[in-house]
C-alpha positions as CSV (number, residue, x, y, z in Angstrom):
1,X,-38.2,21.1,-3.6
2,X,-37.5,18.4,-0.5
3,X,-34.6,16.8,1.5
4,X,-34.7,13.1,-0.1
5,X,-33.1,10.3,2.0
6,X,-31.2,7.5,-0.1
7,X,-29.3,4.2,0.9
8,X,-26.5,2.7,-1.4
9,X,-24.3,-0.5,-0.6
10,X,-21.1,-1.4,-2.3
11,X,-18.8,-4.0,-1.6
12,X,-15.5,-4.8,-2.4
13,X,-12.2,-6.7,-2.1
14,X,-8.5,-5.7,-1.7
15,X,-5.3,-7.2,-2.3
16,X,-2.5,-7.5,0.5
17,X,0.4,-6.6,-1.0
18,X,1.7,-7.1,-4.6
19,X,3.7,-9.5,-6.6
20,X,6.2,-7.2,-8.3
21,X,9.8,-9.5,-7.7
22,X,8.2,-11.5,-4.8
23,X,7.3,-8.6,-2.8
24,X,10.0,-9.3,-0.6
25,X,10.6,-8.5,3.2
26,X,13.6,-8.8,5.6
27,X,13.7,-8.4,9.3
28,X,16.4,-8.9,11.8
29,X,15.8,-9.6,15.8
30,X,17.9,-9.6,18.4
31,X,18.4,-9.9,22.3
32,X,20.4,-7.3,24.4
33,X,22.3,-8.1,27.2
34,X,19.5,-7.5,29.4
35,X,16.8,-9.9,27.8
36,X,14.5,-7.2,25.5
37,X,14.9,-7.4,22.0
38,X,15.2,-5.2,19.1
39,X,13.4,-6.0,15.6
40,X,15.2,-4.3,13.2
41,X,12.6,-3.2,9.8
42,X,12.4,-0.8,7.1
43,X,9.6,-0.6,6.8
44,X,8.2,2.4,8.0
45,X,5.6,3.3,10.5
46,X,3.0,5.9,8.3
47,X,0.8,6.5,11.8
48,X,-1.1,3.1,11.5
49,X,0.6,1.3,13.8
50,X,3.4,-0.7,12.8
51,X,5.4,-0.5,15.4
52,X,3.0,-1.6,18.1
53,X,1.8,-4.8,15.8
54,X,5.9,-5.8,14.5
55,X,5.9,-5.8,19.0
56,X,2.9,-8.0,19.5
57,X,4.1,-10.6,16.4
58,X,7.5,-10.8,18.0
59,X,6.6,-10.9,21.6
60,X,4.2,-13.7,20.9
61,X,6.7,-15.6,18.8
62,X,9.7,-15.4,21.2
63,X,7.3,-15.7,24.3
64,X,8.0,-12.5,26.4
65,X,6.0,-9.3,27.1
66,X,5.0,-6.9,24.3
67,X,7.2,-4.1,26.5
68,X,10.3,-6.3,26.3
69,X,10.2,-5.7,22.3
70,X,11.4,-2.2,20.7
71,X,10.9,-1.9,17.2
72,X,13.6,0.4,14.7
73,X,12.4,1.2,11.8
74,X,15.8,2.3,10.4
75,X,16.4,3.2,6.7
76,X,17.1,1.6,3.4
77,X,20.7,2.3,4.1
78,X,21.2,0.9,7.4
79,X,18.4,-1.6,7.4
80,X,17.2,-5.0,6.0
81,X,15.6,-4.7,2.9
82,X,12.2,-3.9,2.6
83,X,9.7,-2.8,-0.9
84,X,8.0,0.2,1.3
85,X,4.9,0.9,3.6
86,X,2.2,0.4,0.3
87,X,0.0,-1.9,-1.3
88,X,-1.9,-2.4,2.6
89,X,1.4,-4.7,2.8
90,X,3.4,-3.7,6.2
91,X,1.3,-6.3,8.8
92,X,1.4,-9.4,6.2
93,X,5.1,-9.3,5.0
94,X,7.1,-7.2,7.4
95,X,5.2,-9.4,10.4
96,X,6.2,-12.7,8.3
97,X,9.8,-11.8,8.1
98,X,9.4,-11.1,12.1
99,X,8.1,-14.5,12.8
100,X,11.1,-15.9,10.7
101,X,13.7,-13.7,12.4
102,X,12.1,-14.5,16.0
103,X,12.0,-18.4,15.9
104,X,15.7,-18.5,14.7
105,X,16.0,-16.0,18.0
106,X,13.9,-18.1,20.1
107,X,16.3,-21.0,19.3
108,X,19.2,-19.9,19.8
109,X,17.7,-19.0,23.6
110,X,16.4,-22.2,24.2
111,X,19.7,-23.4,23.9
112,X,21.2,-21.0,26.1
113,X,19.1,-22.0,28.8
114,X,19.2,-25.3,28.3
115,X,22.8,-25.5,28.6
116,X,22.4,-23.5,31.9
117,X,19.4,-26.1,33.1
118,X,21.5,-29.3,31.9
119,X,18.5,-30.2,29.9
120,X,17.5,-30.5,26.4
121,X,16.2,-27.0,24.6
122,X,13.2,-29.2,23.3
123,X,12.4,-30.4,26.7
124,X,12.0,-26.3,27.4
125,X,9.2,-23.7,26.9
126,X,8.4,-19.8,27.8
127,X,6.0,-18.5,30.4
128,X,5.2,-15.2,28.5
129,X,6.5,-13.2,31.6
130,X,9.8,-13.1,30.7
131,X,10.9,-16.8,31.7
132,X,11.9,-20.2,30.7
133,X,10.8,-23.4,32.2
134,X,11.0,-27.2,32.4
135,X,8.3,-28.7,30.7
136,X,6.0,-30.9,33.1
137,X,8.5,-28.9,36.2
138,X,8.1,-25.3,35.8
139,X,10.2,-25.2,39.4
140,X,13.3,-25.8,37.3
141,X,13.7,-22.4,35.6
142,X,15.9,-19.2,34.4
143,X,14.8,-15.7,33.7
144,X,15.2,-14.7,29.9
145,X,17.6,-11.8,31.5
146,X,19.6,-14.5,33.2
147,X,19.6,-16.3,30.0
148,X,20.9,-13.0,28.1
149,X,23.4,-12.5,30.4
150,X,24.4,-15.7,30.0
151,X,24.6,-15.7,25.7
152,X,26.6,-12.7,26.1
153,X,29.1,-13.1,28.3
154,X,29.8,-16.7,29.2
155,X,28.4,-19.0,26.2
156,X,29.4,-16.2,23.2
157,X,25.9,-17.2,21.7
158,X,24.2,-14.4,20.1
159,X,21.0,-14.5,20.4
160,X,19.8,-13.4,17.0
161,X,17.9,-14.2,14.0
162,X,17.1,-13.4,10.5
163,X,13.9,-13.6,8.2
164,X,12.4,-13.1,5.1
165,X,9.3,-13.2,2.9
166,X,8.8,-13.5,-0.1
167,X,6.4,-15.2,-2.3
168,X,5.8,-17.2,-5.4
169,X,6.2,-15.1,-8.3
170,X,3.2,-15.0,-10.5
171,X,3.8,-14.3,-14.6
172,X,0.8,-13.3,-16.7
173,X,-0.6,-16.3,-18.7
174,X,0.4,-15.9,-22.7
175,X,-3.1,-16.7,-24.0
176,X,-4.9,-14.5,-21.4
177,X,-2.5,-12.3,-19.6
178,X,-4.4,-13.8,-16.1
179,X,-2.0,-14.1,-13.5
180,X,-2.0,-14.1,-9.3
181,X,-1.3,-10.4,-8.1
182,X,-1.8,-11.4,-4.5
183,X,-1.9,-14.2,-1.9
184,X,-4.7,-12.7,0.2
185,X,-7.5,-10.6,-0.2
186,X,-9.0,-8.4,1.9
187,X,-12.9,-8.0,1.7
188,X,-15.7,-4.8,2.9
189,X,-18.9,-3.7,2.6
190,X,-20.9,-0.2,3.1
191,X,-23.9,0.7,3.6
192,X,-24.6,4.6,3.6
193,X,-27.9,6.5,4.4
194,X,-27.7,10.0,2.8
195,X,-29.5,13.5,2.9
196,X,-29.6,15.0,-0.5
197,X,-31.3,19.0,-0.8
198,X,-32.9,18.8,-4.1
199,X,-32.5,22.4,-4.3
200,X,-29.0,23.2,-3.0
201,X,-27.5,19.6,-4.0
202,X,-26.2,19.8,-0.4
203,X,-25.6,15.8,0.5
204,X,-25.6,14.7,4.7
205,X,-24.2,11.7,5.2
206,X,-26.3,10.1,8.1
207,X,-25.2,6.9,8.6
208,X,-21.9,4.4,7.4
209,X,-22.1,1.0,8.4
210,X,-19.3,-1.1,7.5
211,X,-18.3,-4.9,7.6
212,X,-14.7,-5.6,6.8
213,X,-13.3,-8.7,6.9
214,X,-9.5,-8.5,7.6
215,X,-8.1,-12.1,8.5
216,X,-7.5,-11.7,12.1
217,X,-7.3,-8.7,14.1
218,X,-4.0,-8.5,15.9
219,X,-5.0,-5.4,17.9
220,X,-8.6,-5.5,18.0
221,X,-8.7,-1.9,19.1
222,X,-6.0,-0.3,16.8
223,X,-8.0,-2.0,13.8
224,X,-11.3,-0.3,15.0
225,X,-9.9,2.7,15.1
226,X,-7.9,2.3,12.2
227,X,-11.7,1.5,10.4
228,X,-13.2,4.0,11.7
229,X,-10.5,6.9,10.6
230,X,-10.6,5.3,7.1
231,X,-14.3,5.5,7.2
232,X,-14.6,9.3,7.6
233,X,-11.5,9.2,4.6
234,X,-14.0,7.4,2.6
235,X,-16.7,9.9,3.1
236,X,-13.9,13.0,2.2
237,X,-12.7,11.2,-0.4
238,X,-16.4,10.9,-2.2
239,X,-18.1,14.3,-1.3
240,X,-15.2,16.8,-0.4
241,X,-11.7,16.8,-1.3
242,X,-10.5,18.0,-4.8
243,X,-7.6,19.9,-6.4
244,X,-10.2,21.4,-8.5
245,X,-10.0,24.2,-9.9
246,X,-6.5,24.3,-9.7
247,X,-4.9,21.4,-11.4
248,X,-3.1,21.3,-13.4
249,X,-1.9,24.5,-13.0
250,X,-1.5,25.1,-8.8
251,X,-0.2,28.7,-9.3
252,X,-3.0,29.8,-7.2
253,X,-3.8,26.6,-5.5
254,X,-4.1,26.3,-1.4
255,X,-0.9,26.2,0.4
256,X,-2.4,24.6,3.7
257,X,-5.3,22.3,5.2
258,X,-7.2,25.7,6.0
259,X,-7.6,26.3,2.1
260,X,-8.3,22.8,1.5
261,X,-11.6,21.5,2.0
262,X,-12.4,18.0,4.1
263,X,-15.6,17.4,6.5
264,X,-15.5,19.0,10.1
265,X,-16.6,17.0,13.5
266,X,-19.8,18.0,12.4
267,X,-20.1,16.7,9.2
268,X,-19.0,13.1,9.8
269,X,-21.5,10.8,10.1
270,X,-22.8,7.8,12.6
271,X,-20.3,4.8,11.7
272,X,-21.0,1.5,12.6
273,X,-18.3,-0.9,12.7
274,X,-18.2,-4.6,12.1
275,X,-15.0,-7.2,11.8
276,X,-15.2,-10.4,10.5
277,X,-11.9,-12.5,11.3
278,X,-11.5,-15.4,8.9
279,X,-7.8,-16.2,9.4
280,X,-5.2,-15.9,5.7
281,X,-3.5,-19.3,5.6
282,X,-0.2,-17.4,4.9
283,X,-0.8,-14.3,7.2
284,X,1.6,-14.0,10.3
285,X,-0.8,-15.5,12.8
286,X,-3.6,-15.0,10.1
287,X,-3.8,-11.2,9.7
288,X,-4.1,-9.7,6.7
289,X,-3.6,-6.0,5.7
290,X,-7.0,-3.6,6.2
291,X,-5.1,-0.7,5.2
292,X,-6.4,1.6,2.1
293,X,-9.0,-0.5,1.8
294,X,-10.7,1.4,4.9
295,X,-11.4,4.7,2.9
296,X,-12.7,2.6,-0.4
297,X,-16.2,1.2,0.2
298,X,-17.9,4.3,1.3
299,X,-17.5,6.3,-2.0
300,X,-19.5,3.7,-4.2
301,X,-21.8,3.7,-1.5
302,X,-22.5,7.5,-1.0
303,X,-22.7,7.8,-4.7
304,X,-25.0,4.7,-5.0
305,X,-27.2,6.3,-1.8
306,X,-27.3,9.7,-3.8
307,X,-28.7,8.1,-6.9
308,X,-30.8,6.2,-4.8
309,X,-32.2,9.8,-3.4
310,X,-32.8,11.8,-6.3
311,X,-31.9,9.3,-9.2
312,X,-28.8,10.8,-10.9
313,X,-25.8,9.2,-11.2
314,X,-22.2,11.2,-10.7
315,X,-19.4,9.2,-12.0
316,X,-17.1,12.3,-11.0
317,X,-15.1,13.1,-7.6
318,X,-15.8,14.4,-5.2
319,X,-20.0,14.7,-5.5
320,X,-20.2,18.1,-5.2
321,X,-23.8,20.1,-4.5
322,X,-22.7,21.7,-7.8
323,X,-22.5,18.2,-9.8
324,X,-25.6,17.1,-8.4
325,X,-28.1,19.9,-9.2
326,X,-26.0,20.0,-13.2
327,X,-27.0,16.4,-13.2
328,X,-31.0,17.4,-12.1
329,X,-31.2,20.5,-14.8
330,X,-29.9,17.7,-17.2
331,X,-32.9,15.2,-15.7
332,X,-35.3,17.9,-15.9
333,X,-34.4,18.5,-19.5
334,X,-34.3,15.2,-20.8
């Protein structure tokens, strides 16, 4: 009996979004009095940041601050219309429909101030700090708050706009059914290094290292941690969580997280992370979505790495000490 050490890889790659009816996204931006603006969404903020990415596409599109932006993500009732927070969509469509809805914004503010600088609105352009200027004279200029207090309550402008993405509809093929779910793909790959006990079946995961390649990373923190998070998922996902033994039946399942089994601080192993940024041609400022795909490479490649340790192969989830030392007896036997 011995602790065997194993290393599998497995690579993969991930639609953003779907194309079910165009996979369509609204979004609706506007300036208060006072120069911030509001992005209006529904398209809900799950923990992975929404909110703080909608900010960054619409700050960067209007030119002002990031803290001069506050997002509402309001409800189907009261909102735009959006096809939900799935399908690793939320970045790539909701921040598309942002762009849209901030450039018609933008406009309309350009003209403002350049009806208050007697100049043309082409002839203008932002500073990023929250002010307008002459091109080629940057001392002929207007605060965005000036500009604001100017749409509202001299020219009647609002400053406003709308947007909306959707995306070519794909239908199967007759002859072979093939068709285009996506626009963009997302793309990973995992290396594990495991610990399997030969006699217990217990598995250590030792090390994840993990490339993903994500278009471009809007928040380069956010999507490390965001990784990272999914990473650990990954490894839950392939040796720990079940239902088991309860479903169907859950009459005497858990009823909390204390009853329900997932890897402690000390059971998560040393994770390397990698991003590669190769810009989508249709992504709002080339992001894609990273999404789900965080949590999917690292359960081929634990599996993979266990085989690669004690040479069975479980094809059941989660890889439980249990599974493992059936699938030795069976070894043994054969």
């Amino acid at each position: 009996m011995a602790i065997r050490r194993g290393r599998g890889v497995a690579a993969i790659n991930y639609p953003t979004g779907m194309n079910l009816g165009g996979d369509p996204t609204q979004a609706l931006v506007h300036s208060t009095p006072t120069g911030n603006f509001m992005v209006t969404l529904s398209s809900v903020d799950l923990g992975q940041g929404m909110k703080q990415i909608m900010a960054q596409i619409c700050a960067e599109t209007i030119g002002v601050p990031t803290d001069r932006v506050v997002v509402d993500t309001a409800d189907t009732d009261t909102g735009p219309h959006c096809m939900g927070t799935f399908a690793s969509r939320g970045t790539h469509r909701a921040g598309n429909a942002v762009i849209q809805a901030a450039r018609e914004a933008r406009q309309v503010m350009l003209e403002v101030a350049a009806e208050e600088l007697e100049v043309n609105a082409s002839d203008l352009e932002t500073d990023g700090q929250g002010n307008i200027l002459v091109k080629g004279a940057p001392q002929r200029s207007i605060s965005i708050f000036d500009v604001a207090l100017s749409a509202h309550f001299k020219r009647g402008r609002s400053i406003s706009g709308r947007g909306m993405f959707l995306i070519p509809r794909s239908y199967p093929e007759k002859e072979t059914g093939a068709m285009k779910p996506s626009t963009c793909y997302a793309h990973a790959c995992t290396v594990a290094e495991v610990e399997v006990d030969d006699e217990t079946g217990e598995v250590t995961v030792l090390t994840v290292k993990n490339v993903f390649e994500i278009g471009r990373a809007l928040n380069p923190k956010m999507v490390e941690q965001q990784l990272v998070g999914g990473s650990w998922m990954g490894i839950s996902h392939a040796l720990y969580e079940t239902t088991e033994p309860y479903y169907p039946n859950r009459d005497h399942g858990g009823t909390d997280f204390n009853q329900y089994l997932m890897p402690g601080p000390g059971d998560l192993a040393e994770t390397e992370i990698i991003v590669l940024e190769r810009p989508s041609a249709d992504g709002p400022f080339g992001a894609k979505g990273p999404g789900e795909m965080c949590a999917n490479p690292q359960i081929p490649a634990v599996a993979n790495a266990v085989f690669d340790a004690v040479g069975v192969r479980i094809d059941t989830l989660p890889i439980t000490p249990e599974r493992i030392l059936r699938a030795l007896k069976a070894q043994a036997a054969g």
